[in-house]
KOLPA-748552 format. One line per 5 residues: number of its first residue (from 1); for each residue x, y, z of C-alpha. Coordinates in steps of 0.5 Angstrom, whole numbers. Layout:
N
NUM	X/Y/Z; ...
END
This chain:
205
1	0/0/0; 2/7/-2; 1/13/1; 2/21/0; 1/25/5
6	2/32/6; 3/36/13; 2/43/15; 6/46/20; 7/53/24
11	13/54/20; 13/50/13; 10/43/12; 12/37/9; 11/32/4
16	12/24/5; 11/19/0; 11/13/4; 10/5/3; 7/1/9
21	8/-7/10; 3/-12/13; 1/-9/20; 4/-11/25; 10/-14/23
26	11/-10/16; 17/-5/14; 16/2/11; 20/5/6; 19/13/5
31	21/19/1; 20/26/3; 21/34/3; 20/39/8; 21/46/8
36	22/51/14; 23/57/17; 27/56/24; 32/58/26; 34/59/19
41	31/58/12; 31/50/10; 30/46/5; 30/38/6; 29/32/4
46	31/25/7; 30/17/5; 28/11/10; 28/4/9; 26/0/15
51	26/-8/17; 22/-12/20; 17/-9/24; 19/-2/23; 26/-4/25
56	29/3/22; 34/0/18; 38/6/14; 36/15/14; 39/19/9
61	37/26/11; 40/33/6; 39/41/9; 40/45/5; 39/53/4
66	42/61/4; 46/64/10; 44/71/12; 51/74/8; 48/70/2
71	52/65/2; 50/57/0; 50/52/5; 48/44/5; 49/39/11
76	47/31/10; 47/25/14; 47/18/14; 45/14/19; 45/5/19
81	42/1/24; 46/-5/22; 46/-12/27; 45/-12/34; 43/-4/34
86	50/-2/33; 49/5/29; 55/8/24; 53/15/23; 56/19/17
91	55/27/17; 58/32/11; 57/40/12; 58/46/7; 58/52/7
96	58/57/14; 51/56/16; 51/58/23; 49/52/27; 51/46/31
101	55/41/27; 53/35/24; 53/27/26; 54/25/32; 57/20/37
106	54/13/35; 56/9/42; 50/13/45; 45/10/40; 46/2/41
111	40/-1/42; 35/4/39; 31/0/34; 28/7/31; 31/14/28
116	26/21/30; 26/27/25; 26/32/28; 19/35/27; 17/30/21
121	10/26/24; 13/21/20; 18/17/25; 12/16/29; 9/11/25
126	14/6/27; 14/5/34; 7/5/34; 6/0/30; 11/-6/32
131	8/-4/39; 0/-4/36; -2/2/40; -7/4/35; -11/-1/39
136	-9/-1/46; -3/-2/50; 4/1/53; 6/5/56; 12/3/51
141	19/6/53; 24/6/46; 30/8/45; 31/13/39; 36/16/34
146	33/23/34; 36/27/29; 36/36/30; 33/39/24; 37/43/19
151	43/42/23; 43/35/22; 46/33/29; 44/26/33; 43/24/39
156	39/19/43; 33/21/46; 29/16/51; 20/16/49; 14/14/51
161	8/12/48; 2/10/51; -5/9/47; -11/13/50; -17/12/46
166	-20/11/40; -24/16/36; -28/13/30; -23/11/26; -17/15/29
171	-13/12/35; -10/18/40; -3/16/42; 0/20/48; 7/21/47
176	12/23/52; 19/25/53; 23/28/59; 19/36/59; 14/35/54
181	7/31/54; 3/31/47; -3/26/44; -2/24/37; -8/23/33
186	-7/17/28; -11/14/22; -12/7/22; -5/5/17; -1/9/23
191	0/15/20; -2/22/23; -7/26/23; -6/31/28; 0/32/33
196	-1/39/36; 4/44/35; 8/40/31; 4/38/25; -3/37/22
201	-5/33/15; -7/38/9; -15/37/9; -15/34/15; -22/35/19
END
């Protein structure tokens, strides 16, 4: 199953053209593009591929965009989850862009069996659906390989998530990490509609 969803967010938005498995214990493989506005003008795009129940098995994300002297500026990182949930991590940056440096230690990530982009809804479709939290359950803790947005700079990040209730044919999944608490609204393939303060699907009602 192929989907195309777009997000509205308070400083950009974002496309995703993503490919769903069999539920429960299917892969994801994804393009997208984003743009925004904080706390420098960007554009990014990213590729996904995942194992076996939505096992994060390699991120490429590329940001790029203009300093405010004038001059380019571009970023890419690398992220593999290779066996055991060993992770290698390559990060290349151009340009002065005044941001923090790319990449990060990969020692910090063993273990974790998802990335998180930063700002993207997407990322939160795998947890919650290896852990099947459209349904009830959790909470789940999970390990994440979080990746900062446009600096492209990774670090491990502890989340919880829980599932809260059911809407018609929507789930409410209450994310949760050290100083920040939001519920996620997903749809029935585990792909979000609302996250507040983040981002909302387009022509979502």
């Amino acid at each position: 199953m192929t989907r195309s969803v777009v997000w509205v967010k308070p400083e950009g938005a974002e496309l995703a053209e993503v490919r769903l498995g069999r539920l429960g214990a299917g892969t994801l493989t994804a393009s997208g593009w984003a743009i925004g506005g904080d706390p420098l003008p960007y554009r990014l795009e990213y590729e996904l591929s995942t194992g076996d129940r939505y096992v994060t098995a390699r991120l490429l994300v590329r940001a790029e965009g203009v300093d405010p002297d004038g001059g380019p500026w571009r970023r890419s990182l690398e992220l593999v989850n290779g066996p055991g949930e060993v992770w290698s991590v390559r990060a290349k940056a151009e340009g002065h862009a005044a941001l923090p440096p790319p990449g990060g230690d990969a020692a910090g990530l063993t273990g974790a069996l998802d990335c998180d982009l930063g700002l993207s809804p997407l990322t939160n479709t795998m947890p919650v659906l290896r852990s099947g939290l459209l349904d009830g359950g959790g909470p789940a803790e999970f390990l994440m390989a979080w990746v900062s947005v446009p600096d492209l700079a990774v670090r491990p990040s502890r989340q919880t998530y829980a599932f809260v209730r059911r809407d018609g044919e929507h789930s409410v999944v209450r994310f949760s990490e050290p100083g920040f608490v939001n519920d996620i609204v997903f749809d029935r393939d585990g792909l979000v509609v609302d996250y507040p303060a983040i981002a909302r699907r387009a022509g979502a009602p």
